[in-house]
py3Dmol code that shows the C-alpha trace and the ligand (Angstrom):
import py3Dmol

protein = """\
ATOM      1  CA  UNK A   1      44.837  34.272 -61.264  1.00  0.00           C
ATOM      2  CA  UNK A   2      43.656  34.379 -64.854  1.00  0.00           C
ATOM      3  CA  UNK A   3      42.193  31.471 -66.467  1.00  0.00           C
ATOM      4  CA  UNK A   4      43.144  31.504 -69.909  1.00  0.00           C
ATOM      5  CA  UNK A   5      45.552  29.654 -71.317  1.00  0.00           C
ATOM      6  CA  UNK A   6      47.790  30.974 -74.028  1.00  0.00           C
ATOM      7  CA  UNK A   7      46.044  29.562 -77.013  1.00  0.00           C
ATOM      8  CA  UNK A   8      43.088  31.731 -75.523  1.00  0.00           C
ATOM      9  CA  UNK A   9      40.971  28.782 -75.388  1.00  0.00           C
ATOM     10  CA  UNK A  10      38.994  29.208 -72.112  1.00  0.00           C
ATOM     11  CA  UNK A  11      40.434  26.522 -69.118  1.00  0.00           C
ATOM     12  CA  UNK A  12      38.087  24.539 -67.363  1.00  0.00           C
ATOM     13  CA  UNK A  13      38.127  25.569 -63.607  1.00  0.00           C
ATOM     14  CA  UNK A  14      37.261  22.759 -61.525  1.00  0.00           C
ATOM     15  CA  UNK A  15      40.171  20.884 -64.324  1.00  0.00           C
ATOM     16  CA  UNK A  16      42.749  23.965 -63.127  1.00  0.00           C
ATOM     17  CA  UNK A  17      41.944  23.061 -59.655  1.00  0.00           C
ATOM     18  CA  UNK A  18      42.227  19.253 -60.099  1.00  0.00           C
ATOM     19  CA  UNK A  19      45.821  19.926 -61.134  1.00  0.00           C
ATOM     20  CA  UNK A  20      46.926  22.697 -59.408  1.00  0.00           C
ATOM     21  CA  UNK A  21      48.210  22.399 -55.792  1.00  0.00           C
ATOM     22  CA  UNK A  22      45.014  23.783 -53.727  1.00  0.00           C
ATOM     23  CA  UNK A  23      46.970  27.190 -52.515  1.00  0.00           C
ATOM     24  CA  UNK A  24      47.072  28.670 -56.205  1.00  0.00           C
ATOM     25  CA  UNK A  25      43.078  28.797 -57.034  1.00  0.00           C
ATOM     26  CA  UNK A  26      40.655  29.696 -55.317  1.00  0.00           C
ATOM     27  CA  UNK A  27      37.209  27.278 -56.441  1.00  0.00           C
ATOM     28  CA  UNK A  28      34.793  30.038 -55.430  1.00  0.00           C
ATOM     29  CA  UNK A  29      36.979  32.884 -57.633  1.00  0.00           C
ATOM     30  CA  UNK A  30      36.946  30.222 -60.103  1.00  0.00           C
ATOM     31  CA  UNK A  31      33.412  30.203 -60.520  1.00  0.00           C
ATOM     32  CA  UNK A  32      33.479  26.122 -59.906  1.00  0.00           C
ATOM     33  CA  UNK A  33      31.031  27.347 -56.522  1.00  0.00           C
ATOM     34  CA  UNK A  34      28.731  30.419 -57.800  1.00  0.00           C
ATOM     35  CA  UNK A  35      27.448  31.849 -54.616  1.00  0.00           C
ATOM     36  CA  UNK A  36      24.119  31.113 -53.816  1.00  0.00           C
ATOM     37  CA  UNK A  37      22.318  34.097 -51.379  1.00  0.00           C
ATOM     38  CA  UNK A  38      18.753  32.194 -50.286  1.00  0.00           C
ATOM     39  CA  UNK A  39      16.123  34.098 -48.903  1.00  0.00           C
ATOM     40  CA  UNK A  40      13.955  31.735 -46.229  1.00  0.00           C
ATOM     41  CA  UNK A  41      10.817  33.549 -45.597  1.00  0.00           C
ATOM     42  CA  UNK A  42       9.579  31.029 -43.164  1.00  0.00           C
ATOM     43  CA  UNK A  43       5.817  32.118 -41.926  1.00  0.00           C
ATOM     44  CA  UNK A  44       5.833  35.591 -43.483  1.00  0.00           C
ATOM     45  CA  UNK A  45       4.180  37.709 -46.034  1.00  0.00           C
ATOM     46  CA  UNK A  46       0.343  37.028 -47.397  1.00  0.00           C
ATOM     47  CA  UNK A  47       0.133  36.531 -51.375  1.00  0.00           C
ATOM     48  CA  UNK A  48      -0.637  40.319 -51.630  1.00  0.00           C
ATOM     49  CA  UNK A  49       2.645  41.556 -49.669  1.00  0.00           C
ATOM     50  CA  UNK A  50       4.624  38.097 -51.727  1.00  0.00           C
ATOM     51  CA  UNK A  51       4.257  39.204 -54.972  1.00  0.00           C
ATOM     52  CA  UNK A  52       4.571  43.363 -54.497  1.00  0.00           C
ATOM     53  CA  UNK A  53       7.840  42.425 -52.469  1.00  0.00           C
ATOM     54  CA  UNK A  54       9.035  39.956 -55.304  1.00  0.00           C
ATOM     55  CA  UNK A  55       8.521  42.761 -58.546  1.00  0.00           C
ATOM     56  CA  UNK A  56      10.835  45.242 -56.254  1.00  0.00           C
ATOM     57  CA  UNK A  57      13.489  42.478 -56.196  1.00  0.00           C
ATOM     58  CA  UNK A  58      13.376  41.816 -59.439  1.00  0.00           C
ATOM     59  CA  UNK A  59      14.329  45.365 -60.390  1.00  0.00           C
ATOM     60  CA  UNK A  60      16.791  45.883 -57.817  1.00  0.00           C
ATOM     61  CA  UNK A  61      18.936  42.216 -59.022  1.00  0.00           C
ATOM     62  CA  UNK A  62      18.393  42.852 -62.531  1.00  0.00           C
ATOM     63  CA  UNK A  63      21.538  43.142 -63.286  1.00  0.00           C
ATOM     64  CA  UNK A  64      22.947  40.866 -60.264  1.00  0.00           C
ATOM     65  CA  UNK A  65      25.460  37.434 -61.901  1.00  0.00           C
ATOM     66  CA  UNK A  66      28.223  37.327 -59.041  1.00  0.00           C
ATOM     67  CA  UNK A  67      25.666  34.989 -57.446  1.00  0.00           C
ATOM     68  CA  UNK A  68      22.369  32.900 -57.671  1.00  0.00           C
ATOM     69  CA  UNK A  69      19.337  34.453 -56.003  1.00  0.00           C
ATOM     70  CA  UNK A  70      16.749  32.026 -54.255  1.00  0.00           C
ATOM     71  CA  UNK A  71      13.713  33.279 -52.478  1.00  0.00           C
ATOM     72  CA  UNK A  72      11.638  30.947 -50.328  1.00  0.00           C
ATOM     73  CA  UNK A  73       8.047  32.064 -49.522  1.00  0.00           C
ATOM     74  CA  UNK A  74       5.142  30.316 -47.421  1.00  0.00           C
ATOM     75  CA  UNK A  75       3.498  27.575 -49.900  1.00  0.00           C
ATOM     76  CA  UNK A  76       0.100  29.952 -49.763  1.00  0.00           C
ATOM     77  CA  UNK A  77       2.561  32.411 -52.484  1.00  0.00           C
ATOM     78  CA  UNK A  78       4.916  30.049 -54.153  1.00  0.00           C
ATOM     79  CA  UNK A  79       2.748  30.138 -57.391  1.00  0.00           C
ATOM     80  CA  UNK A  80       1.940  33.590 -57.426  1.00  0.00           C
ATOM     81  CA  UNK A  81       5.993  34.531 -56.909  1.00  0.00           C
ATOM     82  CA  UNK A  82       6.955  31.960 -59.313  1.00  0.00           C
ATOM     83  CA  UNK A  83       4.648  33.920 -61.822  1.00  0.00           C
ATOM     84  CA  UNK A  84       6.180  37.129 -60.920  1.00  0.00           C
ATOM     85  CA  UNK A  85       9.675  35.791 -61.442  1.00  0.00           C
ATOM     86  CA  UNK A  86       8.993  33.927 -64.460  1.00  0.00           C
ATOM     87  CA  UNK A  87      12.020  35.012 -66.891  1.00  0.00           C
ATOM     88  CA  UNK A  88      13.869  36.969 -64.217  1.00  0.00           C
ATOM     89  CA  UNK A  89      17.263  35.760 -62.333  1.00  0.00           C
ATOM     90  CA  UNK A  90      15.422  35.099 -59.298  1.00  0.00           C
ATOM     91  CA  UNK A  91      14.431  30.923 -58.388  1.00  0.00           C
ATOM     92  CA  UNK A  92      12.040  29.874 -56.550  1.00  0.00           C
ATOM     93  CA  UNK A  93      12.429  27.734 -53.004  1.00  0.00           C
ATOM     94  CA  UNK A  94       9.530  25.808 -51.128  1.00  0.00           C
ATOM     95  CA  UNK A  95      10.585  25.577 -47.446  1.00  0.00           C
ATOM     96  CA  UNK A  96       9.624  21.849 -46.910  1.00  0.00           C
ATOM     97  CA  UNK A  97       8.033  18.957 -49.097  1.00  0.00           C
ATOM     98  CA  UNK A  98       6.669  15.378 -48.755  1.00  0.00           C
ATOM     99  CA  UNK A  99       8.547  12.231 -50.035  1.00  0.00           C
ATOM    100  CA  UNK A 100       5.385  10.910 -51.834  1.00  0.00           C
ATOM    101  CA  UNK A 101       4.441  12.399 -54.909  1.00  0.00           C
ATOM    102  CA  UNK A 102       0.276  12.006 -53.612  1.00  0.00           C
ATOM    103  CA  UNK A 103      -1.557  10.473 -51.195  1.00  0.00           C
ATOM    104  CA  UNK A 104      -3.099  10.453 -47.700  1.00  0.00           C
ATOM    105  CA  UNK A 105      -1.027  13.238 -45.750  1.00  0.00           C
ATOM    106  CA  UNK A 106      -3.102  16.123 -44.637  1.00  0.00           C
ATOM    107  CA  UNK A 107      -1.078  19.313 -44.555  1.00  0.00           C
ATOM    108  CA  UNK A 108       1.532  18.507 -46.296  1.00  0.00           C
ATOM    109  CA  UNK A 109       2.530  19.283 -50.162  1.00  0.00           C
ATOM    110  CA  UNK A 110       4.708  17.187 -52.792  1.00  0.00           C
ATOM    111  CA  UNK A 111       7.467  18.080 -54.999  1.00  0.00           C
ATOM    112  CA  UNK A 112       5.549  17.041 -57.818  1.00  0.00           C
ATOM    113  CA  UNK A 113       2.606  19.976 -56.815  1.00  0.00           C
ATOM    114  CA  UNK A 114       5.909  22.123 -55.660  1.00  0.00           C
ATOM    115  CA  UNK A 115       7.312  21.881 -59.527  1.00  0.00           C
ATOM    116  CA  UNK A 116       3.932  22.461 -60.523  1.00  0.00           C
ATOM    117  CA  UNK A 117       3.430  25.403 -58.409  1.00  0.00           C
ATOM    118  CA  UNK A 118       6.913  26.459 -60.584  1.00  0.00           C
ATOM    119  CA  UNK A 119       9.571  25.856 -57.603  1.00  0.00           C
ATOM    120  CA  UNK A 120      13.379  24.997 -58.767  1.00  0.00           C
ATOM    121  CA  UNK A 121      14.958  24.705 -55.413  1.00  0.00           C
ATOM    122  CA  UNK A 122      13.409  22.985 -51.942  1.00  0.00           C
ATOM    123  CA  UNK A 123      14.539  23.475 -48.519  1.00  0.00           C
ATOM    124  CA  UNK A 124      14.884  20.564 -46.218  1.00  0.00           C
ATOM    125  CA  UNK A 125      15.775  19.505 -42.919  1.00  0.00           C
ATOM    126  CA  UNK A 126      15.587  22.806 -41.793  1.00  0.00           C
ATOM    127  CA  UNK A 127      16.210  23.163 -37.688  1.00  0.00           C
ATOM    128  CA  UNK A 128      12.769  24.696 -37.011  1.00  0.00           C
ATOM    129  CA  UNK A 129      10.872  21.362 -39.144  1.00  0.00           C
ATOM    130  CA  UNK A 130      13.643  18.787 -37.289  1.00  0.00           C
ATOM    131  CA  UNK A 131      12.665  20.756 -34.022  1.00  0.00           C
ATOM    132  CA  UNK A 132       8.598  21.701 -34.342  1.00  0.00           C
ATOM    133  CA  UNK A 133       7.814  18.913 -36.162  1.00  0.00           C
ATOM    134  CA  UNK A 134      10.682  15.849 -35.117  1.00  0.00           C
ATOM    135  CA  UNK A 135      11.489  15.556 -38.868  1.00  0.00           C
ATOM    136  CA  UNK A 136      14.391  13.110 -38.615  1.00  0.00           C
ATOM    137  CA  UNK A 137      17.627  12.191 -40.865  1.00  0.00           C
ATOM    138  CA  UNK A 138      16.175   9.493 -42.320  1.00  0.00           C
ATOM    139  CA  UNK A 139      12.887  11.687 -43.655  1.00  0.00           C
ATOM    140  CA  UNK A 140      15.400  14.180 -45.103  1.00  0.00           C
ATOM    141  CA  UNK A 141      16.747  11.500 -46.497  1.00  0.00           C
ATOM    142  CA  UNK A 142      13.362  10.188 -48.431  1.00  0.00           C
ATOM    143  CA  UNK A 143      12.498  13.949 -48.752  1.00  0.00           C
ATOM    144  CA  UNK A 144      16.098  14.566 -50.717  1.00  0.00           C
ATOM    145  CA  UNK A 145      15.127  11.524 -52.772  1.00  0.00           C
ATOM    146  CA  UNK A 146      11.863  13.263 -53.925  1.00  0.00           C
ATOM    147  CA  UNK A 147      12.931  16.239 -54.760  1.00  0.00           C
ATOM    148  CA  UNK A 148      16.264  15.065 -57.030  1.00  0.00           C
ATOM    149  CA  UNK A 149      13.351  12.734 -58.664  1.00  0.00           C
ATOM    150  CA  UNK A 150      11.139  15.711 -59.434  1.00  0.00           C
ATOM    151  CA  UNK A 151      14.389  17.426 -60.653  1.00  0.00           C
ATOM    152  CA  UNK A 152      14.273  20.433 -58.016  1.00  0.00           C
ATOM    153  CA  UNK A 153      17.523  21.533 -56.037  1.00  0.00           C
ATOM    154  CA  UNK A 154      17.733  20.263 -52.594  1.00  0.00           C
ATOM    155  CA  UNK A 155      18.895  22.990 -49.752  1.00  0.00           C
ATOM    156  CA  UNK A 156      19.559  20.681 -47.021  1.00  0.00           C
ATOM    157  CA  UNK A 157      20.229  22.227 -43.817  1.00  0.00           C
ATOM    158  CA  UNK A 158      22.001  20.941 -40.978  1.00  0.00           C
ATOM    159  CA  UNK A 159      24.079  22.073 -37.571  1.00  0.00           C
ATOM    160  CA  UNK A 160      24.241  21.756 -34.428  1.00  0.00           C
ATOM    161  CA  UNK A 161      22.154  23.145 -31.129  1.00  0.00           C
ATOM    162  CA  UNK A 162      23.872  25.352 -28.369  1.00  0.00           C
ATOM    163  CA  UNK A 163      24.248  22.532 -26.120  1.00  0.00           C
ATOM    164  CA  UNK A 164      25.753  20.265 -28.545  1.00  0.00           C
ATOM    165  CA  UNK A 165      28.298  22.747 -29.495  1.00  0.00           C
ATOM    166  CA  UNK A 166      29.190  23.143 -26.064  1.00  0.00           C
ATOM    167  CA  UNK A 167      29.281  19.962 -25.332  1.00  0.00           C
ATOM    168  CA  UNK A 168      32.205  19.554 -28.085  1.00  0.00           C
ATOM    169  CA  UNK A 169      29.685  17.599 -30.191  1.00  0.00           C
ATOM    170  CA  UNK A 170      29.723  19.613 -33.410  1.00  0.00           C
ATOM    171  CA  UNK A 171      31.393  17.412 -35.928  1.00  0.00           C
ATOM    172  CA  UNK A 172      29.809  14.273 -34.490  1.00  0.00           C
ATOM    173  CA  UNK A 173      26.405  16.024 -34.986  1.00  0.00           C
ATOM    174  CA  UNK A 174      27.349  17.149 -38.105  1.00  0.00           C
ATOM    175  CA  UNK A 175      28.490  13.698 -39.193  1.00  0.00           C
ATOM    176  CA  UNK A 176      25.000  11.952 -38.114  1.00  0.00           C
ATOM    177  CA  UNK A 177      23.098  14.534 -40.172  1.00  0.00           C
ATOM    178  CA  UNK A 178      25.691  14.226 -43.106  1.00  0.00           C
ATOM    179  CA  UNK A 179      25.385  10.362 -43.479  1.00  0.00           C
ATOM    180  CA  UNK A 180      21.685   9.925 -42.281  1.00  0.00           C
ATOM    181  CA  UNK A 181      20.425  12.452 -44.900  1.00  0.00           C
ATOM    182  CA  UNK A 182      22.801  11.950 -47.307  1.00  0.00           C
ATOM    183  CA  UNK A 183      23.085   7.908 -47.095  1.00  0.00           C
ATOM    184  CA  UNK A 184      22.406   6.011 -50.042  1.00  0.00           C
ATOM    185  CA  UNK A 185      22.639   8.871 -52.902  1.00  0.00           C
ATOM    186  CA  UNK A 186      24.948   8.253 -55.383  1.00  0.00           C
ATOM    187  CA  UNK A 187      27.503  10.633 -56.530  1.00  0.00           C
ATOM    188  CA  UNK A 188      25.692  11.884 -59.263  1.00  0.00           C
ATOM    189  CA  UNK A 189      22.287  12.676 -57.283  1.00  0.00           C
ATOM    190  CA  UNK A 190      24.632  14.297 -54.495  1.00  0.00           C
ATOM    191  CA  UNK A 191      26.024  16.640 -57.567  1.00  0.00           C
ATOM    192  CA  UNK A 192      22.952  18.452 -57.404  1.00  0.00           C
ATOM    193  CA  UNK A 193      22.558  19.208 -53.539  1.00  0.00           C
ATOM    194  CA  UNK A 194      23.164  22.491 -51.741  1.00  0.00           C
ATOM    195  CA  UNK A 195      24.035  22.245 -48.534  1.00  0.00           C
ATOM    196  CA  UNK A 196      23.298  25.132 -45.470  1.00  0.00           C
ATOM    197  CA  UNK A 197      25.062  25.097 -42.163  1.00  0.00           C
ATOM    198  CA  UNK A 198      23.037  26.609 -39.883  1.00  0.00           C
ATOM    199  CA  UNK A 199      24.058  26.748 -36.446  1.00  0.00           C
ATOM    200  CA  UNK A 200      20.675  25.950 -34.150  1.00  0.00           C
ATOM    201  CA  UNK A 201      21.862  28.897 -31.746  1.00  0.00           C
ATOM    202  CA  UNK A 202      22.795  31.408 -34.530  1.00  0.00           C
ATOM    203  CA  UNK A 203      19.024  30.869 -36.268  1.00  0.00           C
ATOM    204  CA  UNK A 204      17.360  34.643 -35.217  1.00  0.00           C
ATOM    205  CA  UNK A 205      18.955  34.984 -32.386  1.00  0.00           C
ATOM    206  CA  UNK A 206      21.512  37.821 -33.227  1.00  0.00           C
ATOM    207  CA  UNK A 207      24.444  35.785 -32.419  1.00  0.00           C
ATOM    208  CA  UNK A 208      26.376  34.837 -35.707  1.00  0.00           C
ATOM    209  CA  UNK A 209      29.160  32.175 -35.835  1.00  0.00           C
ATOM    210  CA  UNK A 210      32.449  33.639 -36.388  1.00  0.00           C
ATOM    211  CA  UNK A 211      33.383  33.609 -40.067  1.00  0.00           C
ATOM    212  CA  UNK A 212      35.993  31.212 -39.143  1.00  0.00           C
ATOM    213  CA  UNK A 213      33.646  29.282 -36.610  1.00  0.00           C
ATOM    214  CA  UNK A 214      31.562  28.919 -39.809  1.00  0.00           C
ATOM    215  CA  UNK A 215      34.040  27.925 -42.284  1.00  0.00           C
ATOM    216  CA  UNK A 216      35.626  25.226 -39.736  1.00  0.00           C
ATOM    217  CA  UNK A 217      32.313  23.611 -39.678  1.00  0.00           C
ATOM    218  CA  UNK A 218      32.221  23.619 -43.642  1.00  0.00           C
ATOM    219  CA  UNK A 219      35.439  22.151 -43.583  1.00  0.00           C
ATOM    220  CA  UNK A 220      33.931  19.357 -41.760  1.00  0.00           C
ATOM    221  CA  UNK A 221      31.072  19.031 -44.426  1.00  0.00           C
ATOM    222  CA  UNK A 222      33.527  19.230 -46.959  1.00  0.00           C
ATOM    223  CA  UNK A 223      35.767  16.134 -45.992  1.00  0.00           C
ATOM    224  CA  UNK A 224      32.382  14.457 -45.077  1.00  0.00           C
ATOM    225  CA  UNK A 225      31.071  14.646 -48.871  1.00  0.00           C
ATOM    226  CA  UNK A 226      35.057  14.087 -49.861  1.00  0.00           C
ATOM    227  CA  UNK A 227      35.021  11.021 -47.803  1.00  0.00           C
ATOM    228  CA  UNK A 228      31.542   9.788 -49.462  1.00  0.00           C
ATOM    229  CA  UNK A 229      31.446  11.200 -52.858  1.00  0.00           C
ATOM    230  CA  UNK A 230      35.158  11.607 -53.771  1.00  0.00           C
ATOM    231  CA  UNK A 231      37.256  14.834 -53.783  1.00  0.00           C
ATOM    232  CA  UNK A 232      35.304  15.871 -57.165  1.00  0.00           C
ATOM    233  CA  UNK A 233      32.084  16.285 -55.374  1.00  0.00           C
ATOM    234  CA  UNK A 234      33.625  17.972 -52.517  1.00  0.00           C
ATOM    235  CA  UNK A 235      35.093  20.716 -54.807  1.00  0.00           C
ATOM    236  CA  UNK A 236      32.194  20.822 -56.632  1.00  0.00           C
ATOM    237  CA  UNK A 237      29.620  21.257 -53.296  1.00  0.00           C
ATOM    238  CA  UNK A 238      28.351  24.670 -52.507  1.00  0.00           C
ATOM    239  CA  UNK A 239      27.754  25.091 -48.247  1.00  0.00           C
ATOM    240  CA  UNK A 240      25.873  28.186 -47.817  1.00  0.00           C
ATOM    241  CA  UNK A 241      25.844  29.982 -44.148  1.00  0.00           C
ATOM    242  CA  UNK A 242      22.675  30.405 -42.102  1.00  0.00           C
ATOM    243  CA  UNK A 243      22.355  32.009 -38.812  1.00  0.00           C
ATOM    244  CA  UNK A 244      21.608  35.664 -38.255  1.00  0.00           C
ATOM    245  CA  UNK A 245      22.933  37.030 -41.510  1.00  0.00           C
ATOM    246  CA  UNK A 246      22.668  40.642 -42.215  1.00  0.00           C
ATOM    247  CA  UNK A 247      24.504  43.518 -44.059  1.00  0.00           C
ATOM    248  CA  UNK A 248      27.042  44.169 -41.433  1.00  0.00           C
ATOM    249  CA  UNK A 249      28.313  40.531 -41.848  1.00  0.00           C
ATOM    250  CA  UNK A 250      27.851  39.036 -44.805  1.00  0.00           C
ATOM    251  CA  UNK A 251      31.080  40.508 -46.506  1.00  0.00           C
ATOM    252  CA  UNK A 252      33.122  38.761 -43.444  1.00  0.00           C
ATOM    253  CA  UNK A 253      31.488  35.312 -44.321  1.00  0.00           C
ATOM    254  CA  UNK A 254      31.810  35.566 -48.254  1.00  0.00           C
ATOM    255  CA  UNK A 255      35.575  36.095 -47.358  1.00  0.00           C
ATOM    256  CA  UNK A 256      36.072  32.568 -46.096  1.00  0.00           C
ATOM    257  CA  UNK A 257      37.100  30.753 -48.950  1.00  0.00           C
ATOM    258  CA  UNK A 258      34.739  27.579 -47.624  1.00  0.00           C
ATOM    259  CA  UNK A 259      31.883  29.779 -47.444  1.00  0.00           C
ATOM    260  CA  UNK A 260      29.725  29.837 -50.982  1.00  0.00           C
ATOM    261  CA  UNK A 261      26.669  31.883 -50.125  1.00  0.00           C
ATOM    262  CA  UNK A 262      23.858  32.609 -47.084  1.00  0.00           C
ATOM    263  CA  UNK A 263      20.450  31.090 -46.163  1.00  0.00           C
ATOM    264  CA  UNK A 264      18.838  34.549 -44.669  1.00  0.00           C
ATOM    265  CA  UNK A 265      15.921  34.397 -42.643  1.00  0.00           C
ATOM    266  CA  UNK A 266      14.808  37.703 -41.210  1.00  0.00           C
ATOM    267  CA  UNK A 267      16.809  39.980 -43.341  1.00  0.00           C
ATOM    268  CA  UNK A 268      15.434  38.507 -46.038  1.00  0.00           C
ATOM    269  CA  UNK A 269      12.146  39.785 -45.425  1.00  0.00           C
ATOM    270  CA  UNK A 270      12.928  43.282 -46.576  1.00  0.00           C
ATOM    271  CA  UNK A 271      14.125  44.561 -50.065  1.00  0.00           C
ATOM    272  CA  UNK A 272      16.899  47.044 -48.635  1.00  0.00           C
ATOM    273  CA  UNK A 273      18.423  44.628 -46.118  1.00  0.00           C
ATOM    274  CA  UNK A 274      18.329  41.488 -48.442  1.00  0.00           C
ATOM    275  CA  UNK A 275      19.930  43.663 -51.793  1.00  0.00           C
ATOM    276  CA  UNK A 276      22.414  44.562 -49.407  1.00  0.00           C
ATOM    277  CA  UNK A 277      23.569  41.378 -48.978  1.00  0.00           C
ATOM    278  CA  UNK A 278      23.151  40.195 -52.689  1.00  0.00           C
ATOM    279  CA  UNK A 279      25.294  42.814 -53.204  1.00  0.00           C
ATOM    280  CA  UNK A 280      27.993  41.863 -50.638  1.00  0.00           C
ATOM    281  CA  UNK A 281      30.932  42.611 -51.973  1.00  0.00           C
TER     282      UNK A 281
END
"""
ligand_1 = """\
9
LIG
P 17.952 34.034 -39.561
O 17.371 32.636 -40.128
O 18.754 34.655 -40.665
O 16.732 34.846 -39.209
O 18.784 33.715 -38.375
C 18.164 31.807 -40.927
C 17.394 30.545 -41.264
O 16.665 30.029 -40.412
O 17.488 30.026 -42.393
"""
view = py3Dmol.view(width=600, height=400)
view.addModel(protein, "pdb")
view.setStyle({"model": 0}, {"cartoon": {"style": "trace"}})
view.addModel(ligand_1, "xyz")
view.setStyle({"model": 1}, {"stick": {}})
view.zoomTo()
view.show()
């Protein structure tokens, strides 16, 4: 569908969609959703091996603007990569942050020194800090709160583990984890959230949800921040995948319409297999 009106004056998208019965436009083609493709490093990569790694992906997306490119390295590299980046289409994620912006918490960093360190985005609630280190709904919750106040994006991860899908428990965990982190935001902080679906038992496994296992479950998120935030914010929210993405997949997720984008973990770790799925389609 083109989105011009006759005049030639340009039409707003997310307007188009508002009025249009929701078969005709597609939000994602209408560039309401960019795609977001996030690269979680998790525990990999000295500085040395960061920043080499980072000036080959900034060649290679130079020219990338079909989607937004995030990479998320170990806090020991964020500053170095941010200084690599700086000027380039490439942001820059930390993988966890305190709710305080100082104090007495050994180990842990705050988005105030994540900013600093030149970080635009912040992953939280990820399953591996909910399941090594307990992190509950209601610190995602203070941790979201932080970061929106320190003006970074929020990628706040949730799903479900193996047993709770099995179980039949999917939307009920997904609706604890929706209203726990999400409780007490207002519409206008909750504008500015990513969210990432990541299936517990798809995480580096191999074993990727179905693209329509995947969208059904973003579905779920969607009516959930409908239900909250009104049927604006719910257009408006981008749910990124996570779970064993790779090349040989990502073009089957990107073409579920509820799908806008990827959290990668492993393949993300090297230039070939992540620039293959930046380049998706
Ligand atoms: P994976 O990790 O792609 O290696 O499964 C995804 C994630 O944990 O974000």
């Amino acid at each position: 569908m083109k989105l011009s009106e006759p005049g030639g004056k340009a039409f707003d998208p997310l307007t188009a969609y508002c009025l249009l019965p929701t078969a005709y436009i597609n939000p994602r083609m209408a560039n309401v959703r960019k795609p977001v493709i996030a690269g979680n490093w998790k525990m990999y990569k000295t500085l040395g091996e960061a920043v080499e790694f980072v000036k080959d992906l900034r060649g290679r997306f130079a020219k990338v603007d079909q989607c937004e490119i995030v990479v998320a390295p170990p806090f020991t590299a964020l500053r170095a990569v941010a200084e690599a980046l700086r000027g380039s289409n490439i942001a820059v994620a930390a993988q966890d942050c305190h709710w305080d912006k100082e104090g007495a918490h050994t180990g842990d960093i705050s988005c105030d020194m994540l900013y600093d360190a030149g970080c635009t985005h912040v992953i939280i609630g990820h399953s591996e800090r909910r399941h090594d280190h307990g992190e509950t709904d209601e610190q995602v919750n203070r941790k979201l709160k932080s970061a929106l106040a320190e003006e970074l994006v929020p990628i706040v991860c949730v799903g479900e583990t193996l047993e709770e899908r099995e179980a039949g428990q999917t939307q009920t965990v997904l609706e604890r984890q929706f209203h726990g982190g999400f409780r007490t935001l207002t519409p206008q902080e909750f504008s500015h959230i990513i969210v990432a679906y990541e299936p517990v038992w798809a995480i580096g496994t191999g074993r990727t949800a179905t693209p329509e296992m995947a969208a059904e479950s973003h579905r779920v998120l969607r009516e959930l921040a409908s239900g909250q935030f009104g049927g604006e914010a719910a257009i408006q929210l981008r749910i990124l995948y996570g779970g064993s993405v790779k090349p040989d997949n990502i073009a089957g997720l990107m073409a579920q319409e509820e799908i806008d984008g990827a959290l990668v973990g492993g393949a993300s770790l090297q230039a070939d297999s992540f620039s293959a799925i930046v380049n998706y389609h």
